[in-house]
N, C-alpha and C positions, 0 to 999 in steps of 0.2 A: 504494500500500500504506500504512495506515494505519500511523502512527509510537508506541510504543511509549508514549506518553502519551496518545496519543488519548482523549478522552475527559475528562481532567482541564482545572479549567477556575483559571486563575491570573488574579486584580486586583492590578493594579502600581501602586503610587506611587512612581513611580522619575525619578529624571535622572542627565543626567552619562554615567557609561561604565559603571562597576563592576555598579551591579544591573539596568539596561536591559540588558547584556550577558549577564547571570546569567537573564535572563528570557527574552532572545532562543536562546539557547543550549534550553533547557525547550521553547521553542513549534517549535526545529526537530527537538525530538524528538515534534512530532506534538500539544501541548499548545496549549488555545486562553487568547490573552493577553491582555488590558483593561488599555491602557493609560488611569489616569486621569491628564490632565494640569490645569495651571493653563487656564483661560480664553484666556489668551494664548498657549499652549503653554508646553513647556519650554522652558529655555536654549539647549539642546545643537541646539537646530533653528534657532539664530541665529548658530551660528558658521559661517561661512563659505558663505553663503546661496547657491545658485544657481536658485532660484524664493523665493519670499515664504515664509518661515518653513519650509523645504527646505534640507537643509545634507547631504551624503553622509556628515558624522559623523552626524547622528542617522538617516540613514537603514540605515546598517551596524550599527548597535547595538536598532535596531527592527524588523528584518524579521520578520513574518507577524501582527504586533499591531495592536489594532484599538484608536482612539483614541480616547477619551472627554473633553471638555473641561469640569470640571466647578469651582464654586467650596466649595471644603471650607468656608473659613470661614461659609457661609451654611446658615441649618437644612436648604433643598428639596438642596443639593448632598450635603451632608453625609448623609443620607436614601437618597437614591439611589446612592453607595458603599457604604450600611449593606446597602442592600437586596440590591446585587452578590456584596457578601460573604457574605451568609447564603447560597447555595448557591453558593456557590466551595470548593476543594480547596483553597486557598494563597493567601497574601498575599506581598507583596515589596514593604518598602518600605527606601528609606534618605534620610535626614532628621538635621538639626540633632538632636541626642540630645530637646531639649525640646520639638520639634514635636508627633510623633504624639500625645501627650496630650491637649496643647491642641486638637488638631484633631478626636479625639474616634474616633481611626485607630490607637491601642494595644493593642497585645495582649490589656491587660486588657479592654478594651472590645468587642472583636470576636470573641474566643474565647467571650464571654458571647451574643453573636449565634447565633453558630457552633462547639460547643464541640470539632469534628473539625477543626475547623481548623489546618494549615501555617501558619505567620507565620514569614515570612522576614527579621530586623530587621540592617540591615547598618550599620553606626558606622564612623567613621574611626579610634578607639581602642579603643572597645568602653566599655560605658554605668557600668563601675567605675573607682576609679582617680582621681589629679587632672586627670587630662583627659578624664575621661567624658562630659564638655558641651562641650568642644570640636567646634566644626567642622574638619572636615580635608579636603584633595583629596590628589589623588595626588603631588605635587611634594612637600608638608608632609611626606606618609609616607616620600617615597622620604628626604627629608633625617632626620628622627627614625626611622628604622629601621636604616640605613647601607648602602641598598642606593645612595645617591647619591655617598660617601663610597668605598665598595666598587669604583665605577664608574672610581676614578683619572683624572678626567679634570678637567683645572685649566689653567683659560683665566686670566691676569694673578694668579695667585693665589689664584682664588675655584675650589671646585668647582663642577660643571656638573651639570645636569640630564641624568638616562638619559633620550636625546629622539626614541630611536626607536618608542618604543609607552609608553604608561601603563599602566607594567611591573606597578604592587601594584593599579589598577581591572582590567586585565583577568583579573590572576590570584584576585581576589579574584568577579572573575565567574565565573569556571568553579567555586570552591568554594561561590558563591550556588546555580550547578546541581544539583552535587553533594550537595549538603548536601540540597537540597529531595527529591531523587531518590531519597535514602536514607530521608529522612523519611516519603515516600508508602509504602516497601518498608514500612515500620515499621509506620504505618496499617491497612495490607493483614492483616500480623498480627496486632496488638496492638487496634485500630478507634479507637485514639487520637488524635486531633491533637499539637501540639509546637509549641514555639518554639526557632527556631535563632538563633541571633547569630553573624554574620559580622562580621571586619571588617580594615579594608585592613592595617591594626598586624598582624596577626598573618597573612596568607597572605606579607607580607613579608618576612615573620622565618622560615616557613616553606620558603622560598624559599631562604635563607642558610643551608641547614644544615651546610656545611661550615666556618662559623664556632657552630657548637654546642659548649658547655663541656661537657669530661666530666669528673669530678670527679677522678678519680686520673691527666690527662694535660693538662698544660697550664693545670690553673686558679690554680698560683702565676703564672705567666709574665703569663697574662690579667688578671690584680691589679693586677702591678705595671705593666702596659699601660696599666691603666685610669687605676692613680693620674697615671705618666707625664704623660698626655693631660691630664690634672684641671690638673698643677702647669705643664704649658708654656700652656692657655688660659688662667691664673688671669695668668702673667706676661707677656702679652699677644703670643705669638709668632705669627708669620703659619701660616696653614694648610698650606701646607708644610711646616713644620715638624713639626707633628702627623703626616703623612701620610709621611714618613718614614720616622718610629716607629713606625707603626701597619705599614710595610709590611714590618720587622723577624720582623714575627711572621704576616703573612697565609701562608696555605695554600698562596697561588699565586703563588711566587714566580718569580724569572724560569727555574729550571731546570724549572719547569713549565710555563712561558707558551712558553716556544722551539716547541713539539710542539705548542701548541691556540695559534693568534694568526693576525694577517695579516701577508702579508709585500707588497711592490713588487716587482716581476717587470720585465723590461725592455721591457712596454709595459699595464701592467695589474695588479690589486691581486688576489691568493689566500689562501684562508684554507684551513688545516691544521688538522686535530682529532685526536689521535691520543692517548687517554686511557689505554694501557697500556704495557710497557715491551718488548711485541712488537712494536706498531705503531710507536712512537718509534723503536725497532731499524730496522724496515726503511723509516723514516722519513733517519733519519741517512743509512744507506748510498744510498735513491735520492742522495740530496742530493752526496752524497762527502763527506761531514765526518765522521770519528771523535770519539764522544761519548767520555769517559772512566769515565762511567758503566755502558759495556760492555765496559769491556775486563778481562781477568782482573785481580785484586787488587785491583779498586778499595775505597776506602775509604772510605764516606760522611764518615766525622769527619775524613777529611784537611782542614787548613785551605786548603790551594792550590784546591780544589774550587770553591770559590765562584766565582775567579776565574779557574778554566778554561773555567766554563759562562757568564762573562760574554763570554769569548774566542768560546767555538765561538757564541755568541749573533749577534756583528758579523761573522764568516767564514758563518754561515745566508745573511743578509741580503746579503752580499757575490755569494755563487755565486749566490741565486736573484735575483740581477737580470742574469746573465748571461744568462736566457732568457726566451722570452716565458712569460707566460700560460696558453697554450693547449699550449704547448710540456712545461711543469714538470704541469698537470694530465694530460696523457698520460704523463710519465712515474709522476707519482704512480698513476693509475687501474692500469698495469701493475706497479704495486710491491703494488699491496691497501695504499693509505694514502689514509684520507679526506681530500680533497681539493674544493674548487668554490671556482668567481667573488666576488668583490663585485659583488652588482647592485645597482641602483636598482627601490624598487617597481614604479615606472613600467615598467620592461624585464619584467615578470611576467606581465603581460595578453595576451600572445600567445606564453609559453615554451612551448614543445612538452610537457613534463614535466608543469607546470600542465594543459594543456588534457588530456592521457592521461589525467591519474587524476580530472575534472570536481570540481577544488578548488574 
């Protein structure tokens, strides 16, 4: 059955993760994809090779695209991109802010081609701003956004990189989808082309939004956060130190983390999510710990609070290593409290669950 884009035809100047994902994502809804690459190929088909310029990253961020090896900087290459795009649906590229000009691959230059043209332009800042010529990857974002920061995770003093996925390229791919997806709807109406700007800066912040200022709740508090932060880096204090402060005021503090975290079980590591204060409820009692936040009269402004939920925090951790694993997840699954394993990807290629629904 023909997919839902069938039909629409997308030229990609793309590497790395974020807009090859953004494209791949388009071509399995049925759209056909022209990957043009360098001569040599891209980068991302040299990392971790297991044929000659074959790498399973660029193979999972490329699926159903068809490769074009071409040299931009020369007039016959250059020519023959122009010529792909004059009846294409969409362009996708993302590039050094200064390249596409020079190469003669700009908005201005192709929409003049093609004036129903999609151009999909993705930045690692976005093309205003003093870092609008900046090049960025996903680690620069995650550290100047604070989603690296946010991560709490501090090896000898230095924070650590989120190093389970390249958190702001792939979310940043799915909004390269979405964005184009909604721009064709637009088309369909209007017979217009568009230019969209994505960029890694801003799905990461996106992303954060329960660190979002609201004017009338918290934005003295986030001031005097900020200035804090300004006067302890200015006086050379270690990252700790900052990290501290900053966790004075984050959203997710530990009376939040007890109910959504992982814990050690007495042969195996589980993780709990329980986002409301029914499921936290019959969270505590599987568990047998009285939270003091259910019990009548409690007081949020009591000052003892803080240090009763750092108490029942070490008694959690206590009882759930009394049992196994598979033990605490049957009692969870019979309480109605989300509950499952820490796995390794590796353990996923043959889960029963995976293979039911043909993820």
């Amino acid at each position: 059955m023909p997919g839902p884009l069938d039909g629409i035809k997308i030229v990609e100047f793309t590497q790395i993760i974020a807009a090859p994902f953004g494209g791949m994502l388009l071509s399995d809804m049925g759209a056909g994809v022209i990957k043009i690459e360098p001569i040599e190929g891209e980068p991302w088909r040299l990392h971790t090779e297991f044929l000659p310029k074959e790498s399973k990253t660029f193979l999972g961020l490329n699926r159903g695209k068809k490769s074009l090896p071409l040299d931009l900087q020369s007039q016959e290459g250059l020519e023959i991109a122009q010529k792909l795009v004059a009846d294409a649906d969409v362009v996708i590229i993302n590039a050094r802010p200064d390249v596409p000009k020079k190469l003669g691959i700009d908005y201005e230059t192709l929409s003049q081609i093609n004036p129903k043209l999609i151009y999909c332009d993705n930045t690692a800042f976005g093309r205003q701003g003093p870092h609008g010529n900046r090049p960025g990857y996903d680690l620069i974002i995650q550290a100047m956004s604070g989603l690296l920061a946010a991560d709490n995770k501090v090896v000898d003093g230095v924070p650590q990189q989120v190093t389970a996925t390249a958190v702001a390229d792939y979310t940043t791919g799915v909004a390269i989808a979405w964005g184009v997806s909604a721009a064709l709807f637009s088309r369909e109406r209007t017979g217009k082309g568009q230019k969209i700007d994505t960029t890694l800066l801003s799905t990461s912040l996106l992303i954060q939004g329960g660190f979002m200022e609201v004017e009338e709740h918290g934005k003295q508090e986030k001031d005097e956060l900020v200035e804090t932060l300004g006067a302890l880096r200015q006086a050379g204090l270690p990252y700790q130190s900052l990290l501290d402060q900053q966790q004075i005021f984050s959203p997710f503090n530990t009376a939040f983390r007890i109910y959504y975290t992982t814990y050690q079980t007495a042969n195996d590591v589980i993780a709990i999510a329980c986002l409301s204060n029914r499921l936290r409820k019959k969270a505590a009692d599987a568990i047998g710990v009285v939270d003091p936040r259910f019990s009548e009269g409690y007081d949020p402004e009591d000052p003892s609070i803080a240090s009763a939920i750092e108490s029942l925090s070490e008694e959690m951790k206590s009882i759930i290593l009394t049992k196994t694993g598979e033990e605490w997840l049957s009692i969870f699954d019979t309480a109605g409290v989300p509950a499952g394993p820490v796995r390794f990807i590796q353990e996923l290629t043959n889960d029963e669950q995976v293979i039911a629904n043909d993820m």
